[in-house]
MOPAC internal coordinates of N, CA, C and O (Angstrom, degrees):
PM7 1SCF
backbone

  N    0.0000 0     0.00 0     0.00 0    0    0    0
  C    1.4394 1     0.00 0     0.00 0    1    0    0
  C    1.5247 1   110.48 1     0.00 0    2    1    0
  O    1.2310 1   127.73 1   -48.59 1    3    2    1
  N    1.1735 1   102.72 1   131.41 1    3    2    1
  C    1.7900 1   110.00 1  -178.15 1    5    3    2
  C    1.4026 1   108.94 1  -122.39 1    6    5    3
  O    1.2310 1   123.78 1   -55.49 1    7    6    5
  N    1.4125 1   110.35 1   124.51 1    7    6    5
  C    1.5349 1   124.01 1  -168.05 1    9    7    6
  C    1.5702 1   106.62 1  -105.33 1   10    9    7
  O    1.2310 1   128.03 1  -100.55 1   11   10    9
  N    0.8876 1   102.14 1    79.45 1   11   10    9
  C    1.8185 1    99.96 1   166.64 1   13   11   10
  C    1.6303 1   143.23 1   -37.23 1   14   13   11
  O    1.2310 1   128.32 1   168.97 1   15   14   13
  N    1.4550 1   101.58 1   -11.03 1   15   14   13
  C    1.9317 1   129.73 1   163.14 1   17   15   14
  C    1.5174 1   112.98 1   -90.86 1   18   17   15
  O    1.2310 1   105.98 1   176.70 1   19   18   17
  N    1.2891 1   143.63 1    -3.30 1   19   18   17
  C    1.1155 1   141.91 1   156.83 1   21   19   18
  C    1.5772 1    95.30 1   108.86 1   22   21   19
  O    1.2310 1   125.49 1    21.39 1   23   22   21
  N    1.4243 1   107.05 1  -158.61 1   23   22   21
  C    1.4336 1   132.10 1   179.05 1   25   23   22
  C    1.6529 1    98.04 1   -52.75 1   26   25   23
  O    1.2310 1   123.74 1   -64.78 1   27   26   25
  N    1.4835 1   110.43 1   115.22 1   27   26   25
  C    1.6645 1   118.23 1   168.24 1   29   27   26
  C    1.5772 1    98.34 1    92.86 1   30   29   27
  O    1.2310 1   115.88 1   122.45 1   31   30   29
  N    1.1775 1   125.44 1   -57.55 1   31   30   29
  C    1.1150 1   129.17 1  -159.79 1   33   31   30
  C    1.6970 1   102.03 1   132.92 1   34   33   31
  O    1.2310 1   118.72 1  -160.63 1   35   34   33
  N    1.5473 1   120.05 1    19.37 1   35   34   33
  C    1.3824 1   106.76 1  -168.46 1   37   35   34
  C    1.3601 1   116.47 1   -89.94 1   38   37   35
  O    1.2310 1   119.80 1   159.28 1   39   38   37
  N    1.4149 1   117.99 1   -20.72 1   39   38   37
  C    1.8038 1   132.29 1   174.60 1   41   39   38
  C    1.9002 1    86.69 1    69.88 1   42   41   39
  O    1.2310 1   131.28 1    36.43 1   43   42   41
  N    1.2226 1    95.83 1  -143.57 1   43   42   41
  C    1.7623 1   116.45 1  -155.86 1   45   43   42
  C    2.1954 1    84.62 1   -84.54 1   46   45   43
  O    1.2310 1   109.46 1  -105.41 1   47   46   45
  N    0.6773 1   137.36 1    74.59 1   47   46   45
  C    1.2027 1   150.56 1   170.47 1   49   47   46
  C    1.4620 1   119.34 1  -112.35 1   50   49   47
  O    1.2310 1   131.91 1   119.21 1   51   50   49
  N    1.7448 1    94.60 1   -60.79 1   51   50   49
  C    1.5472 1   106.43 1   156.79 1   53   51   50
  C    1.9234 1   136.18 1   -29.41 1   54   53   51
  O    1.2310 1   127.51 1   147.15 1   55   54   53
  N    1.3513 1   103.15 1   -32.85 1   55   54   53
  C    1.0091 1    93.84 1  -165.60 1   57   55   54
  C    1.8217 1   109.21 1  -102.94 1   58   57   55
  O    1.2310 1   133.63 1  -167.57 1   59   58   57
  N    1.6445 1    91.26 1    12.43 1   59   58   57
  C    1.7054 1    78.77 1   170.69 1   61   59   58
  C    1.4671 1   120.51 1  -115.68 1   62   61   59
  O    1.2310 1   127.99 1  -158.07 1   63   62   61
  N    1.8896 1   102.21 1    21.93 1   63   62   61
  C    1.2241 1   101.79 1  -174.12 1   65   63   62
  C    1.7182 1    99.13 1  -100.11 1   66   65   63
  O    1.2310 1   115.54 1   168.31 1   67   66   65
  N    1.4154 1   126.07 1   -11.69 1   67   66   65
  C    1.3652 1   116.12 1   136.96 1   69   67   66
  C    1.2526 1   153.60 1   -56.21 1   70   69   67
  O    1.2310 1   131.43 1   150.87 1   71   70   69
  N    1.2759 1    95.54 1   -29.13 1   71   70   69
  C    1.5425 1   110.41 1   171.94 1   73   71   70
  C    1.6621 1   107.41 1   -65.54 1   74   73   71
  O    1.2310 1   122.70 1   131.91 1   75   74   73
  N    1.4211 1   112.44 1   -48.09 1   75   74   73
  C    1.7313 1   115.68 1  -161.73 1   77   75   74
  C    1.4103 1   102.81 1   -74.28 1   78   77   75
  O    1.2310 1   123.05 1   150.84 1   79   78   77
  N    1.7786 1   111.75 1   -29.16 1   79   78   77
  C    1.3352 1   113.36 1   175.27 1   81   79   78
  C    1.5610 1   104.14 1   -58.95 1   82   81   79
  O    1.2310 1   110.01 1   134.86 1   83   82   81
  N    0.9621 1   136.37 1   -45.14 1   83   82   81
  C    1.3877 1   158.95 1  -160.78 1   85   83   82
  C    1.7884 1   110.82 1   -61.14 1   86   85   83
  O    1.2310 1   129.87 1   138.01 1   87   86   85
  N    1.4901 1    98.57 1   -41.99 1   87   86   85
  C    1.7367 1   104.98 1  -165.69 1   89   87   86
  C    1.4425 1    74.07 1  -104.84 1   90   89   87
  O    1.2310 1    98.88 1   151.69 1   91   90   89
  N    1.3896 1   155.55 1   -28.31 1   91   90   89
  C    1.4426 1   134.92 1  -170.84 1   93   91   90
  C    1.6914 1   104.35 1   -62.61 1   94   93   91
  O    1.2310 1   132.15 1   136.93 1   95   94   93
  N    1.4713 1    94.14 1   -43.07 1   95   94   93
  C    1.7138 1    90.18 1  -170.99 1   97   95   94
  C    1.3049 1   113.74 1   -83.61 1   98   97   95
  O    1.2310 1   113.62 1   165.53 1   99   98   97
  N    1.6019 1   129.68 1   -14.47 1   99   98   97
  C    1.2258 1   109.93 1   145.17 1  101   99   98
  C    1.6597 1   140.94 1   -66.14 1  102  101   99
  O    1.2310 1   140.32 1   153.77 1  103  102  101
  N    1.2247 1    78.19 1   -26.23 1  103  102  101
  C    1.2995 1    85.64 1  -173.41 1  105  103  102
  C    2.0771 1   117.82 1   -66.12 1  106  105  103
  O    1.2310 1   127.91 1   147.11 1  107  106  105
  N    1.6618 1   102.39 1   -32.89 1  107  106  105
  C    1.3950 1   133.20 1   144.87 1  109  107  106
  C    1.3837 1   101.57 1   -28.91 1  110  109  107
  O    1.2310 1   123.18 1   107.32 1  111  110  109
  N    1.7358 1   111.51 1   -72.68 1  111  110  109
  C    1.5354 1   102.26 1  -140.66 1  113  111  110
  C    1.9028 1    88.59 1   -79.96 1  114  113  111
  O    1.2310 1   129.63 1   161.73 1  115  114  113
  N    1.1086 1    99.04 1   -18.27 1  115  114  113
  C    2.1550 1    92.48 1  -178.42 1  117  115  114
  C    1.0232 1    99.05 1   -72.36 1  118  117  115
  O    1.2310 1   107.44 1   151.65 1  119  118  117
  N    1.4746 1   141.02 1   -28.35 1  119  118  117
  C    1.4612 1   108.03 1   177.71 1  121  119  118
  C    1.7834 1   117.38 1   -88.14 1  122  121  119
  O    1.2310 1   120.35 1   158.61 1  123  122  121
  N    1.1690 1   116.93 1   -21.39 1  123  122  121
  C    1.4657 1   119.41 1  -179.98 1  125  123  122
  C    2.0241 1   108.60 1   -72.45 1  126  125  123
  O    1.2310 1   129.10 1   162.61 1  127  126  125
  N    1.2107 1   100.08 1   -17.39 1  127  126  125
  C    1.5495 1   118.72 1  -177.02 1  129  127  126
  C    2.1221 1    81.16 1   -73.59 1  130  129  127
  O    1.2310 1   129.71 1   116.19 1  131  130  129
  N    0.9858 1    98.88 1   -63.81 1  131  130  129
  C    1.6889 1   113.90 1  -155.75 1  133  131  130
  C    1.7056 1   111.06 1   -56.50 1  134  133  131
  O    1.2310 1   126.82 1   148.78 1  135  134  133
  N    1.6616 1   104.49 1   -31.22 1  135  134  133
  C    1.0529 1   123.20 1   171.65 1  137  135  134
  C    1.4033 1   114.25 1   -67.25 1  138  137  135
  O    1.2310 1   116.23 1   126.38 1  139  138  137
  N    1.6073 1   124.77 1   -53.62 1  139  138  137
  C    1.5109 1   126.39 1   176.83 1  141  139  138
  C    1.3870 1   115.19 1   -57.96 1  142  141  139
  O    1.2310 1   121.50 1   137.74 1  143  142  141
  N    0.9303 1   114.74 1   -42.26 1  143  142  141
  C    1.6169 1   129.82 1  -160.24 1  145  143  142
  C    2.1979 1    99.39 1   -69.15 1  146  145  143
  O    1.2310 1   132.44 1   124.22 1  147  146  145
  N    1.4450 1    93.58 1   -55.78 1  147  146  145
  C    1.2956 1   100.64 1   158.94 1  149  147  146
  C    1.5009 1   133.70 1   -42.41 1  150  149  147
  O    1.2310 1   123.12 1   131.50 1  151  150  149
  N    1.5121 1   111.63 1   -48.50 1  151  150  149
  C    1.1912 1   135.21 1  -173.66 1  153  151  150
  C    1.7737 1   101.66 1   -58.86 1  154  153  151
  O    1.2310 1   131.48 1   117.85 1  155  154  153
  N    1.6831 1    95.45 1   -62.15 1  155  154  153
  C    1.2027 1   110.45 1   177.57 1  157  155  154
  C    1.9420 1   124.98 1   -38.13 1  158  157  155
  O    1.2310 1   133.78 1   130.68 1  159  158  157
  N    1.3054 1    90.96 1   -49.32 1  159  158  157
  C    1.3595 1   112.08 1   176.03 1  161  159  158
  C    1.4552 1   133.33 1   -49.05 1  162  161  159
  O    1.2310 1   125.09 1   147.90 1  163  162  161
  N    1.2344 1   107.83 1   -32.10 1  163  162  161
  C    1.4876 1   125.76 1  -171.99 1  165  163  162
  C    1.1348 1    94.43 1  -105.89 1  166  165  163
  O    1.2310 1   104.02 1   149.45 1  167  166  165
  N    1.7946 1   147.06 1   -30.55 1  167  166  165
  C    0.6721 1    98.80 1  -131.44 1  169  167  166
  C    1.9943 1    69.91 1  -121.40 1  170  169  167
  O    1.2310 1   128.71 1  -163.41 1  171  170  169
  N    1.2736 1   100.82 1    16.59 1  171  170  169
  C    1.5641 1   102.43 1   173.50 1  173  171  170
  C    1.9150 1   106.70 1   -80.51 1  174  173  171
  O    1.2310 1   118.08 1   157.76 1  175  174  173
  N    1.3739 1   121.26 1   -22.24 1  175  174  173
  C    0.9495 1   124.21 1  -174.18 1  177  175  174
  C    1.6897 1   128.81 1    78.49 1  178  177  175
  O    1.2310 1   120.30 1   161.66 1  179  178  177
  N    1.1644 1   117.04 1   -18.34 1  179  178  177
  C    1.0680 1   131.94 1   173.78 1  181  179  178
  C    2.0408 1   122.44 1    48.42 1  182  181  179
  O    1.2310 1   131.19 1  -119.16 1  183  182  181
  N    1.4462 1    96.02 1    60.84 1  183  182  181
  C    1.8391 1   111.87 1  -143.83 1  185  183  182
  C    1.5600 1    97.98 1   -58.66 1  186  185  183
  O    1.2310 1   123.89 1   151.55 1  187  186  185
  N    0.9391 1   110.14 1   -28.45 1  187  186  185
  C    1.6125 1   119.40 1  -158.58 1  189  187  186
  C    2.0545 1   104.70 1   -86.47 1  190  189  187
  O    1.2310 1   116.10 1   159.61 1  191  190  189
  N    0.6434 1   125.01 1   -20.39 1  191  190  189
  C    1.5804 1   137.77 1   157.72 1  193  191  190
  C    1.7285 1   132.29 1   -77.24 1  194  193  191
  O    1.2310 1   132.97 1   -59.72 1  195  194  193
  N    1.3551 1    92.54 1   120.28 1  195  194  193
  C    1.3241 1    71.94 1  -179.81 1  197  195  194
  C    1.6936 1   146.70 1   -74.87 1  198  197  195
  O    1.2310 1   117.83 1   -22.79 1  199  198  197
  N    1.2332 1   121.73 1   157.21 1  199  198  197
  C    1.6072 1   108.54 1  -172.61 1  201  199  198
  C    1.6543 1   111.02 1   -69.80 1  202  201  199
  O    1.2310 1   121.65 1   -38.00 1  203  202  201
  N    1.0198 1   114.45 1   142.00 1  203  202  201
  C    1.6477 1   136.91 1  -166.30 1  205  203  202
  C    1.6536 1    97.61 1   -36.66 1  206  205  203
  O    1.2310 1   110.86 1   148.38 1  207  206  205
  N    1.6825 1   134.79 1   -31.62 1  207  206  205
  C    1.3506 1   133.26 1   167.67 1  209  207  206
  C    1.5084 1    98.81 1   -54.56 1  210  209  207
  O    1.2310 1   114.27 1   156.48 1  211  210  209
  N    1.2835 1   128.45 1   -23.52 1  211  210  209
  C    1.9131 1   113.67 1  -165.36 1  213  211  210
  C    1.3958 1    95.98 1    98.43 1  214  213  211
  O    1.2310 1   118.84 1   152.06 1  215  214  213
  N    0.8503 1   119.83 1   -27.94 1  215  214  213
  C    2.1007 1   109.45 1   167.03 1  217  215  214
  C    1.2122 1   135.71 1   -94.26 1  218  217  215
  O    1.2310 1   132.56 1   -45.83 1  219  218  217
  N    1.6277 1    93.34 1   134.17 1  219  218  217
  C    1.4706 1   100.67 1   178.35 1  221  219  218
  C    1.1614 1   129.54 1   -72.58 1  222  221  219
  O    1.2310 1   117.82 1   -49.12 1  223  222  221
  N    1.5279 1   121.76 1   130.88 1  223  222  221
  C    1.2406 1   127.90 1   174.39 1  225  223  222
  C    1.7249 1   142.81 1   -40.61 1  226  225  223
  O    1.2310 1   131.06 1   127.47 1  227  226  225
  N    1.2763 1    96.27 1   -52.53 1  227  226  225
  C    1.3430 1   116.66 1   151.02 1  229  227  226
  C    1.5800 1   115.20 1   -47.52 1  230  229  227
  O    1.2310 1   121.00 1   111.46 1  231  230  229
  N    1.1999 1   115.69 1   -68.54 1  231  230  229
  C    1.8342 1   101.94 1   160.16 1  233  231  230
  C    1.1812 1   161.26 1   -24.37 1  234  233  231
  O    1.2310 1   141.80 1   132.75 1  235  234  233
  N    1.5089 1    75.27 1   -47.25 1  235  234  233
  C    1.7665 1   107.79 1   164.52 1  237  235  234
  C    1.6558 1   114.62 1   -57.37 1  238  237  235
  O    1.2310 1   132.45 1   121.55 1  239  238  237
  N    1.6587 1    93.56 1   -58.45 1  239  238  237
  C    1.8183 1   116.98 1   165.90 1  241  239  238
  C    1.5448 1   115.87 1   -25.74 1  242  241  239
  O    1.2310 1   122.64 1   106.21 1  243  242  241
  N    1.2044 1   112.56 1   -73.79 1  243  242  241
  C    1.7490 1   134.79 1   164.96 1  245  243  242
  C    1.3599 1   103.69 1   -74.51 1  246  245  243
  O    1.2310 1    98.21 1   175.32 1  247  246  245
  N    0.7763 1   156.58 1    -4.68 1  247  246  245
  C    1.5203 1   130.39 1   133.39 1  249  247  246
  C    1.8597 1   132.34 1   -56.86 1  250  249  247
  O    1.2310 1   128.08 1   125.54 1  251  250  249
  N    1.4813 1   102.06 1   -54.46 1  251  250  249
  C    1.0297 1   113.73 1   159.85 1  253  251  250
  C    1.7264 1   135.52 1   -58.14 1  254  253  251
  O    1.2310 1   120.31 1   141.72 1  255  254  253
  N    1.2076 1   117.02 1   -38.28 1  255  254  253
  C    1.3962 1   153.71 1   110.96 1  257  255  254
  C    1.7398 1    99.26 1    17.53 1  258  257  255
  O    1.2310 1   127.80 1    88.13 1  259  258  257
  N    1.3252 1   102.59 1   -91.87 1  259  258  257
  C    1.6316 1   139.86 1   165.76 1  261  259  258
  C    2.1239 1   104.80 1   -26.55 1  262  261  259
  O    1.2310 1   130.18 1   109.58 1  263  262  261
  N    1.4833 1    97.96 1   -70.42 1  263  262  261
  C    1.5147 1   122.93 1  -161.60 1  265  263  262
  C    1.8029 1    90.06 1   -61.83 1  266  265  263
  O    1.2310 1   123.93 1   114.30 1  267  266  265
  N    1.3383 1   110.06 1   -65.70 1  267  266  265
  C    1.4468 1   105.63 1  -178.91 1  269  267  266
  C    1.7315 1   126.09 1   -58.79 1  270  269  267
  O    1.2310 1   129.74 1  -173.88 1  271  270  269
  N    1.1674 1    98.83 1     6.12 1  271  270  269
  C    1.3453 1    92.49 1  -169.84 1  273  271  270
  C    1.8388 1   145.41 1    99.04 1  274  273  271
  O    1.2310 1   126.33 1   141.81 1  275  274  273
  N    1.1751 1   105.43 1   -38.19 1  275  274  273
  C    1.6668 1   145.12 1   128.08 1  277  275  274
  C    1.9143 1   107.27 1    21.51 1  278  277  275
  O    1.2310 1   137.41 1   119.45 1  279  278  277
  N    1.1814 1    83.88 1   -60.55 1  279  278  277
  C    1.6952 1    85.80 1  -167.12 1  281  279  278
  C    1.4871 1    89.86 1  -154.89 1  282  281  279
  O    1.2310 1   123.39 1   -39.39 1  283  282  281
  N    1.9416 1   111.10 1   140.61 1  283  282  281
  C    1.2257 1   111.99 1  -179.93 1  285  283  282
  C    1.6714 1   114.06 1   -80.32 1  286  285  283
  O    1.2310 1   121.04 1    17.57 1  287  286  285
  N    1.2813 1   115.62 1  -162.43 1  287  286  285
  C    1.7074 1   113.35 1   167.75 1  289  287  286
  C    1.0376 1   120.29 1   -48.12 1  290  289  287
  O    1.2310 1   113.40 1    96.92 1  291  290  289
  N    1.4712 1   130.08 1   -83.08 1  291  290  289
  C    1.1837 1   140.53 1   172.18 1  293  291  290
  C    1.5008 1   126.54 1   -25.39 1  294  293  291
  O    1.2310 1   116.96 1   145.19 1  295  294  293
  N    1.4975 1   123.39 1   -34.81 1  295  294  293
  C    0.9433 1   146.87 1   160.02 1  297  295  294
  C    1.9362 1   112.74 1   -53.03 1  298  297  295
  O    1.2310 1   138.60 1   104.06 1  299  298  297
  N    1.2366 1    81.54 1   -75.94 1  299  298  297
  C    1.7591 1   101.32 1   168.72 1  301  299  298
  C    1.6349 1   101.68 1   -52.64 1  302  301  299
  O    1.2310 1   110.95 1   114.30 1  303  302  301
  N    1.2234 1   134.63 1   -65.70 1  303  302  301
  C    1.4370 1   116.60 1   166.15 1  305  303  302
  C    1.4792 1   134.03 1    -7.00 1  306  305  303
  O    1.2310 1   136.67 1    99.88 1  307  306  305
  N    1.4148 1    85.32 1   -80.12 1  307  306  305
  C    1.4158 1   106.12 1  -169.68 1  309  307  306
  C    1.7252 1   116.65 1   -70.62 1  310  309  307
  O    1.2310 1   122.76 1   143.36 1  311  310  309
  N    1.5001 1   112.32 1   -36.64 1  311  310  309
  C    1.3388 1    96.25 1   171.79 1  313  311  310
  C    1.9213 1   107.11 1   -77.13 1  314  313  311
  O    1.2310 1   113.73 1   141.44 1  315  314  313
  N    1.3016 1   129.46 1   -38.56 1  315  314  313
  C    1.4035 1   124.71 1   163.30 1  317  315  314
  C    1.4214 1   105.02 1   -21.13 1  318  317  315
  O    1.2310 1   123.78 1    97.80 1  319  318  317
  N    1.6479 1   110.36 1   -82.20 1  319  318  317
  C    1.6088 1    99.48 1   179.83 1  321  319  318
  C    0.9727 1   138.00 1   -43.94 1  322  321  319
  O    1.2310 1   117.94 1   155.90 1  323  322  321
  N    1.8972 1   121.52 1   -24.10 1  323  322  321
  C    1.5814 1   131.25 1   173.89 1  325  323  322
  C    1.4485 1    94.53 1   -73.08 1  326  325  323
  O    1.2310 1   118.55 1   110.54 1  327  326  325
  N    1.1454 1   120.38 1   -69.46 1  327  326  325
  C    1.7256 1    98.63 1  -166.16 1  329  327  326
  C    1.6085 1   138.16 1   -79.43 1  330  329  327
  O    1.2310 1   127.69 1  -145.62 1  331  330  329
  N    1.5771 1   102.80 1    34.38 1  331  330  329
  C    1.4021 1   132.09 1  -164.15 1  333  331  330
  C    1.4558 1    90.13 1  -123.93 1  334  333  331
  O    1.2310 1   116.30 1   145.43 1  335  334  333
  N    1.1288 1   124.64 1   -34.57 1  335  334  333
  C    1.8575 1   117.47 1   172.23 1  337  335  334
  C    1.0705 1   102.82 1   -36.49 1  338  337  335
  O    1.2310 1   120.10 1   180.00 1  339  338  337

């Protein structure tokens, strides 16, 4: 008996169950890519920007800094003006 559809009877069928395997596992590795990168992101903090109020973080730092006692005026001055450049 000679089957003219190939192996089973499936003909050219075969070759698109590699392909889908193919875009599944990219499609896999783009989201675990999407996931790190994310991960990374938040958890870099991003110091140099300000927080969504319009204030800088670092400010906040030396302010408080300031309130507790920490560092006198002059002190508080001068780094204020450095991280206001």
């Amino acid at each position: 008996m000679y089957h003219s559809g190939g192996m089973y009877g499936l003909g050219s069928t075969m070759w698109g169950i590699p392909i889908v395997g193919f875009l599944v596992m990219l499609a896999i590795f783009a989201v675990v890519v999407w996931v790190i990168v994310s991960i990374a992101r938040s958890a870099g903090g991003h110091r140099d920007t300000p927080t969504p109020s319009g204030r800088d973080p670092a400010l906040d730092v030396l302010r408080e800094r300031y309130a507790r006692g920490e560092i006198d005026s002059q002190t508080y001055e001068r780094m204020r003006h450095e991280l206001e450049r």
